[in-house]
TORPADREN-712843 format. One line per field, with one value per residue (C-alpha): residue number from 1; x, y, z. Coordinates in steps of 0.001 Angstrom, whole numbers, plus 500000, padded with zeros to 6 digits. Example, Ala and Ser with C-alpha at 12.3 -4.5 7.8 and 13.67 -1.06 7.14 Angstrom:
REM residues 2
num <- 1;2
u <- 512300;513670
v <- 495500;498940
w <- 507800;507140
This chain:
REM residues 299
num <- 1;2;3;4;5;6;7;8;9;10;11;12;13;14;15;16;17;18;19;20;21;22;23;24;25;26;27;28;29;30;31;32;33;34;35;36;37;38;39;40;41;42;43;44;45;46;47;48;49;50;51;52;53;54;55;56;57;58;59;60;61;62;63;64;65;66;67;68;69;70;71;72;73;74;75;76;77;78;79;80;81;82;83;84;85;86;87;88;89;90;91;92;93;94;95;96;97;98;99;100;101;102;103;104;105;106;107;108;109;110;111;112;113;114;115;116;117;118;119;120;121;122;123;124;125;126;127;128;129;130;131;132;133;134;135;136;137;138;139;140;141;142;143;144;145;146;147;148;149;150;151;152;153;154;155;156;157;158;159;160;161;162;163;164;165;166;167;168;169;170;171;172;173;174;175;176;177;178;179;180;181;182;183;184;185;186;187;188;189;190;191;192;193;194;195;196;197;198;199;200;201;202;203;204;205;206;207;208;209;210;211;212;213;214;215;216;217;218;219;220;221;222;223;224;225;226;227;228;229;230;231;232;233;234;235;236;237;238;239;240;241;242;243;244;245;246;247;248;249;250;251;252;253;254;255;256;257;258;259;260;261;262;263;264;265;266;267;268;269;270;271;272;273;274;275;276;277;278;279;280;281;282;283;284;285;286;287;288;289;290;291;292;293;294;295;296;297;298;299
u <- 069999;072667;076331;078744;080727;077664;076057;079435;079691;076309;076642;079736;077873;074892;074987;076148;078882;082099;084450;087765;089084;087024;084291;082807;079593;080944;083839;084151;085038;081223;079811;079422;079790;080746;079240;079915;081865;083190;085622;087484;089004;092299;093002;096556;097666;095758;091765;091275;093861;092337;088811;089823;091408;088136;086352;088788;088910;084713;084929;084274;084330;085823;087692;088580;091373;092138;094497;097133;100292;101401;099150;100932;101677;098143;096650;098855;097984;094367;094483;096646;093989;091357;093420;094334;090484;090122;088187;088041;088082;090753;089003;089773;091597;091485;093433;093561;095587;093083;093071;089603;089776;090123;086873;088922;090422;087493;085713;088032;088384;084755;085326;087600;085885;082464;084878;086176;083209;080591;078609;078139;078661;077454;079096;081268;083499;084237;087733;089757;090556;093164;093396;095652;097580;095164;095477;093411;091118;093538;096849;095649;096853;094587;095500;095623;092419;090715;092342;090990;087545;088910;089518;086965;083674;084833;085917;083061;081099;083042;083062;079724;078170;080550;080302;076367;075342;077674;075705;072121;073037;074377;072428;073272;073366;075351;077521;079844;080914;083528;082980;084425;083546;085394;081892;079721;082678;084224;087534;089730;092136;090123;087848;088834;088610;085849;083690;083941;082959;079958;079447;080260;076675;074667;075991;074980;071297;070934;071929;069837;066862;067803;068245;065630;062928;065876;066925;070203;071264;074256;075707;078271;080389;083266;086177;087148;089924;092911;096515;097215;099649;096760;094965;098761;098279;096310;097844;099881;097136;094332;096728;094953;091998;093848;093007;091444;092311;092111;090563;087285;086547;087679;085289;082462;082220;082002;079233;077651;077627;077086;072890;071290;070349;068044;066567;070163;070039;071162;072396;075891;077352;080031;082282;083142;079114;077884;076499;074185;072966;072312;070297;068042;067274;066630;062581;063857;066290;063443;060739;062479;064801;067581;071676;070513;072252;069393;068740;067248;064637;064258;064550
v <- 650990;652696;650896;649623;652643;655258;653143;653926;657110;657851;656426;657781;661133;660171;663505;666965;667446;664972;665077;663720;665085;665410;668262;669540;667981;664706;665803;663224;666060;667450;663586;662170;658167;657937;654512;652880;650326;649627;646513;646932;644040;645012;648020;647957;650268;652379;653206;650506;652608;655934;654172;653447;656998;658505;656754;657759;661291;660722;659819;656165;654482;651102;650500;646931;646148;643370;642468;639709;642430;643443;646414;647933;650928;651397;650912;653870;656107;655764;656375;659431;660591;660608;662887;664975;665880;666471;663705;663656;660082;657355;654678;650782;649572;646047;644511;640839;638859;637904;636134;637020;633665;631278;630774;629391;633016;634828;633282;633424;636716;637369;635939;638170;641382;639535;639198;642831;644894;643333;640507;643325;645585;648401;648368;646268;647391;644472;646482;643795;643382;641732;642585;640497;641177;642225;639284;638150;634913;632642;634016;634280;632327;630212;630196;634094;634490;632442;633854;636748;635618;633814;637414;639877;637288;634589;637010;639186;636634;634945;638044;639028;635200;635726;639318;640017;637910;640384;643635;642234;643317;646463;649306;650763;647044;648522;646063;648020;646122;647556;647246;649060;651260;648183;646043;648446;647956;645810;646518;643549;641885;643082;639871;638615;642146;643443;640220;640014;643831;642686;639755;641734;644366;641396;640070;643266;643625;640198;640352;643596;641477;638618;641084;643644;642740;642380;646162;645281;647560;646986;648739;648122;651121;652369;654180;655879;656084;656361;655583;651910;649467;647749;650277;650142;646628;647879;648662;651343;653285;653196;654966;658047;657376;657560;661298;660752;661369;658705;661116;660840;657192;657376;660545;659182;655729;657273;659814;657185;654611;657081;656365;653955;654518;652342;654009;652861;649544;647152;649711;650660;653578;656020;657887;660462;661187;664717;662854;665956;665535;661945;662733;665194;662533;659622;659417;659135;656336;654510;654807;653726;651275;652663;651829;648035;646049;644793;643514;645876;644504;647683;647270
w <- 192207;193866;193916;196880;196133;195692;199259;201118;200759;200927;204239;205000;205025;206777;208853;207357;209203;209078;212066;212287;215435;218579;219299;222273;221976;222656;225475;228105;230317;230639;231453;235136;234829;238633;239820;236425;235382;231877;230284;227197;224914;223014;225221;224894;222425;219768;220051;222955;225054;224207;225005;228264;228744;227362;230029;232952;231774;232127;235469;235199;238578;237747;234370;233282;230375;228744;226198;225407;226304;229558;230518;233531;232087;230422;234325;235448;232544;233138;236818;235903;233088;235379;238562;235428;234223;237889;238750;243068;242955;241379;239056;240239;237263;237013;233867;232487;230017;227213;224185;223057;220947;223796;225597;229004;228379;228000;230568;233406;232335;232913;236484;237036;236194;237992;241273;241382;240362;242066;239270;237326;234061;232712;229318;227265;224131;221821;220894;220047;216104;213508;210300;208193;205094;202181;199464;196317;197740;195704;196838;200451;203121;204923;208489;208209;206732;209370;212194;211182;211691;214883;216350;214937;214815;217517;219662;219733;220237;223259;224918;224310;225423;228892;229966;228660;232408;233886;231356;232397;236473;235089;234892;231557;229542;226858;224484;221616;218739;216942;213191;210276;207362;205364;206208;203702;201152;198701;197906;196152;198495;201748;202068;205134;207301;205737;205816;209595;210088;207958;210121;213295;212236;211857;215188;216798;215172;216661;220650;220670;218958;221928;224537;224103;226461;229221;228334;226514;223604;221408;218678;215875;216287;213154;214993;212178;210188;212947;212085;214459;213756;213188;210506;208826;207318;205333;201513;201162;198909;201539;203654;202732;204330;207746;208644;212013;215819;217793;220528;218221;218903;222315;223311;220808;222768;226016;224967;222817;225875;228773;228775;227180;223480;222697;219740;218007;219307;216390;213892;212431;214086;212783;215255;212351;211997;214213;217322;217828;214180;214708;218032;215716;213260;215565;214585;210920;211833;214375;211737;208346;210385;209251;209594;209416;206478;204159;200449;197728;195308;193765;189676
């Protein structure tokens, strides 16, 4: 029976080739998404802001941010983003203060969004994250361990109960979850991040069980390993594992969200796999169910 370590990296390398800066095969610069409309949580700084640029640069017709920071300056940058891929028309950028753990937040928010792009969405990234400071169970500290749960599982979840209404007019139904590569580990001290990116998988396999018949597909997506202030908690040793652009999430979740994929509806998602390699081996992953989390039996 293969380990947590020998599991990781076997799924770490779950297509041949590894990428940690963007490719051509996922450029947002060869995609149309004119007409669509897109709202990302935590889009004020690292992979949420290059998310939202991603999607400008893609041609996205109306881009919504939210974040708890002011995001004036992330509004300008994606107009400019988009006049800069040469993209005829200026996205509406609507942004919104949002503390993904407070439903009044997240539900006015949703209002909000509703209001300015017509009662509908076409996809939703679940960006927003918190990752506190990596202690044994024991020496932890409570309220920091919990809040991480109230930001990575509550949070999803708020957002995903208030803006799916909005995904079910939308033509594209898509709902992103980001997860992490921490969820299919076990390192000492990382309990309370890497329990919610496990929770956060499970979340996903179950809204695209709720939602299939309606023609909603969500996916727990990893960004990689990108160096964020938020990524930077992390200890000082797994600073290593930091090697990656944070173009590749950005372009990934635009090409990854740009039609509907409902063959990887429910499953774990890497933005380091080869998207073109994944495409080739989607009867595999249909048939054998695969990128699912599930118990082994096997002696």
């Amino acid at each position: 029976m293969a380990t947590v370590a020998a599991n990781q990296e076997a799924v770490s390398k779950f297509t041949k080739t590894i990428h940690n800066d963007t490719y051509e095969y996922i450029s947002p610069n060869k995609l149309d998404l004119s007409g669509r409309s897109v709202f990302i949580t935590g889009a004020s700084k690292g992979v949420g802001k290059e998310i939202a640029l991603s999607f400008a640069i893609a041609g996205c017709s109306k881009i919504g941010v939210g974040a708890r920071s002011d995001l004036s300056d992330v509004v300008v940058e994606i107009k400019q983003a988009a006049i800069k891929a040469g993209r005829k028309n200026e996205p509406k950028v609507v942004s919104v203060r949002l503390d993904v753990t407070s439903e009044d937040s997240v539900e006015a928010a949703a209002k909000t969004i509703s209001d300015e792009f017509g009662g509908k969405l076409d996809i939703l990234i679940n960006n927003a994250g918190y990752l506190p400071e990596w202690l044994q169970v024991g020496a932890s500290k409570a309220d920091e361990w919990w809040t991480t749960y109230e930001v990575n599982v509550k949070g999803v979840y708020l957002c995903s109960k208030y803006f799916i209404p909005l995904l079910l007019e939308g033509d594209l139904k898509t709902n992103v979850l980001t997860t992490s590569a921490g969820a299919i580990a076990v390192v000492p001290s990382g309990s309370a991040y890497q329990s919610t990116k496990f929770v956060v998988c499970r979340l996903a396999e179950f809204i695209a069980a709720e939602y299939k018949d309606q023609g909603l597909v969500c996916f727990a997506l990893h960004p990689g390993g990108i160096k964020t202030e938020l990524a930077l908690h992390m200890p000082q040793a797994m600073h290593k594992v930091l090697v990656d652009e944070p173009q590749l999430p950005g372009h990934c979740t635009v090409w990854l969200t740009a039609q509907k994929r409902a063959w990887l509806s429910g499953r774990y998602v890497n933005s380091k796999w080869d998207m073109e390699e994944l495409e080739n081996r989607k009867d595999d992953i249909v048939k054998q169910d695969l990128l699912k989390f599930r118990m082994t039996t096997a002696v």
